[in-house]
N, C-alpha and C positions, 0 to 999 in steps of 0.2 A: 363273305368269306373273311373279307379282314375286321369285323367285328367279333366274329368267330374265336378268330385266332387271337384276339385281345383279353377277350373274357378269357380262352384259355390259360393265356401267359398268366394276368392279375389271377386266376384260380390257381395256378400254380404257385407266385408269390404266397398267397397266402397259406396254399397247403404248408409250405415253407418255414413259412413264420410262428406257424400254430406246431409245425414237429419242434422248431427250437425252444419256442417256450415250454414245448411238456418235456422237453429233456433239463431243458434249466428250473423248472420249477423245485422239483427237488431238493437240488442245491438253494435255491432261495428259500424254502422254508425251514433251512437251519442255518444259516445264514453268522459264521463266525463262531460257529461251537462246535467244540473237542470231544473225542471219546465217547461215551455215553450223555454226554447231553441233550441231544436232540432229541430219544426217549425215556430215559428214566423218568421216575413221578416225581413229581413237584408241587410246591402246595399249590393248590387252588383247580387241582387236577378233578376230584371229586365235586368240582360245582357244578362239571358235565360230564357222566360217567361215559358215554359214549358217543363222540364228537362226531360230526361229520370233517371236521378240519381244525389238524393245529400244524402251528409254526414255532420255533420255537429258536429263538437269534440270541447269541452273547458276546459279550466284549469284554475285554482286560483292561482294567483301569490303572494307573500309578496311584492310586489314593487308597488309604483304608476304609472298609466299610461307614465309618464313621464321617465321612468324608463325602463321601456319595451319596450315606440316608437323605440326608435334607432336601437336596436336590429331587431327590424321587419324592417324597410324602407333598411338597408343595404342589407337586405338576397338574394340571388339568387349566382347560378355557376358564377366562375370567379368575385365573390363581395365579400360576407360576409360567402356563404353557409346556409346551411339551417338548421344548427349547430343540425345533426339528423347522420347518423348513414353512416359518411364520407367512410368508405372502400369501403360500398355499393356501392354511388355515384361516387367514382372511378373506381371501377370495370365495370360497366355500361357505365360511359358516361365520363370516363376520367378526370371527375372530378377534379378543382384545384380552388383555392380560393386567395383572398387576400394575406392570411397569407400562403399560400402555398399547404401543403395536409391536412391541416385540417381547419374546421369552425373557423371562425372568435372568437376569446378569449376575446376583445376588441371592444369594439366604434369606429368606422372611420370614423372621420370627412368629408373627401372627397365621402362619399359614401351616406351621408344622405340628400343630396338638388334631391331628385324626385319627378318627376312632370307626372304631365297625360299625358298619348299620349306615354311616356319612353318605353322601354322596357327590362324584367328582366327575364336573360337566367335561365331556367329551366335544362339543361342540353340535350344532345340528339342533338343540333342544333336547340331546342325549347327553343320560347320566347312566354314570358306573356305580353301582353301589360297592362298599368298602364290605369286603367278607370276610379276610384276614389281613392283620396287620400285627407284627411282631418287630419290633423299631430296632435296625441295622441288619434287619434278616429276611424280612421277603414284607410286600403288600399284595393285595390280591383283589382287584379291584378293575374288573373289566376282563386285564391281565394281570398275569403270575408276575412279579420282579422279585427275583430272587439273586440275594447276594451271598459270596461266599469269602471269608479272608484267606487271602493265598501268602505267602511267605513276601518278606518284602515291603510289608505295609500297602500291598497290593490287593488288587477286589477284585474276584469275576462278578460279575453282572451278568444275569439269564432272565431274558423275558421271553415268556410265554402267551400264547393268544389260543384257546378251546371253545372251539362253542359249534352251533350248529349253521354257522355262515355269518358274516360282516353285517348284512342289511337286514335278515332277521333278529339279532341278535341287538343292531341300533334300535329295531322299531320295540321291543322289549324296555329299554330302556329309557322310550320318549316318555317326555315328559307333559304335564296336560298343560301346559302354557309354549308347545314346541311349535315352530313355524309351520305354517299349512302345507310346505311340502312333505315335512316328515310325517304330518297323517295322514295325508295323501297315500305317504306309502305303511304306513301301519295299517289304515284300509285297507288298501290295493291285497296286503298279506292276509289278513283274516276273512274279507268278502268273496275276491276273485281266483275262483279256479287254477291252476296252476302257476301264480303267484310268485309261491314258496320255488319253486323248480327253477321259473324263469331267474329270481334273485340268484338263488345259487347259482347260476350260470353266469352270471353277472359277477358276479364274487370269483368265480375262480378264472375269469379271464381278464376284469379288470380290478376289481377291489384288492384282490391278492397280489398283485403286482404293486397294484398304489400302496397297499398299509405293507409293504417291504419297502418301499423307500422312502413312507414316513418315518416307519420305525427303524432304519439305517439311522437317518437324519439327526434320529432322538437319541440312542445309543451314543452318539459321535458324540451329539451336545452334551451329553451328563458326562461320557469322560470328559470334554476338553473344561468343563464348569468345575467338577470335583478335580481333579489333575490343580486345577488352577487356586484352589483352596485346600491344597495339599499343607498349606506352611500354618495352616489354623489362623490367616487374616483374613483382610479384604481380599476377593474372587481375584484372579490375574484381568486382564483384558481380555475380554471374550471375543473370538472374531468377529469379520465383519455384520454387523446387526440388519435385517432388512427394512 
């Protein structure tokens, strides 16, 4: 009886847990955006005419687009990083950047002549291929980043994620020199029966919460980076580094 009544209760907890998260999901997939943004089109919208899932997060910066651009064209593993919440992305995928174990602090020259057709590591042995890039106005590479100048010398920032799930959509992207667990699951997706289904399920109950607080982490970092190269010098002191 009292194991009964235990499973109960933790069955109830969790009924719980899983009604809060579908009422907060919502709200987390537009995450700091105004008005019509969360659906209006945007570029990069037609690389997947009919999505199973998008997200779509923005933030106000103090900087002018010009200000911002650089920050975004350099980002990706092994470049700039995704100046978001670095032990993470080491602990994961080994993670290592320009500047070594942490996001990029700094502008780098060398890193900002990208062009369509590029490709920009994700981490895991995934890459993003570059589909549009129009320099201070959106890239579109993996996701949408799309900048807008607001009055003020100020930038909205809107990024975008479409596609037909997180883990499908990585294994698309492996690469043929990627770690044996990511073909493992590029396998696991093309061989085995229900595969595809189980990922998504996987995706919307933890992938979609994780890449909402990567992408919080990322948003935060490119403001407080651009905000801090607002005066057109050296970057301010970036917070604490991990």
């Amino acid at each position: 009886m009292a194991n009964r009544t235990k499973l109960l209760v933790m069955g109830g907890v969790v009924a719980v847990k899983v009604a809060a998260y579908l009422v907060w999901r919502p709200v987390m997939l537009r995450w700091g955006t105004q008005g019509e943004e969360a659906v209006e089109p945007l570029p990069g919208d037609d690389q997947v005419p009919r999505p199973a899932f998008q997200s779509t997060r923005a933030i106000t910066i103090d900087a002018p687009p010009e200000s911002v651009w650089p920050w975004i064209v350099q980002m990706g593993i092994y470049r700039a990083g995704f100046y978001t919440h670095d032990r993470v992305e080491r602990a994961m995928f080994h993670a290592r950047y320009v500047e070594g174990k942490h996001s990029a602090t700094r502008i780098h020259p060398e890193l900002q002549d990208l062009k369509v057709g590029e490709l920009v590591p994700y981490g895991g042995g995934v890459n993003a291929t570059v589909a549009e890039i129009e320099p201070n106005r959106h890239l579109v590479a993996g996701e949408a980043f799309v900048l807008r100048p607001l009055p003020g010398n100020r930038t909205r920032l809107i990024v975008r994620c479409r596609g037909m799930g997180y883990i499908s959509g990585a294994a698309q992207g492996a690469a043929a020199d990627a770690p044996v667990l990511t073909k493992a699951v590029v396998f696991a997706l093309h061989r085995v029966p229900g595969a595809l289904l189980l990922a998504r399920g996987i995706d919307f109950f933890v992938a979609d919460p994780f890449h909402h607080y990567m992408e919080v982490g990322m948003l935060r970092g490119i403001k407080e980076r651009a905000e801090g190269t607002n005066d057109g010098g050296q970057p301010a002191v970036v917070g604490p580094l991990p």
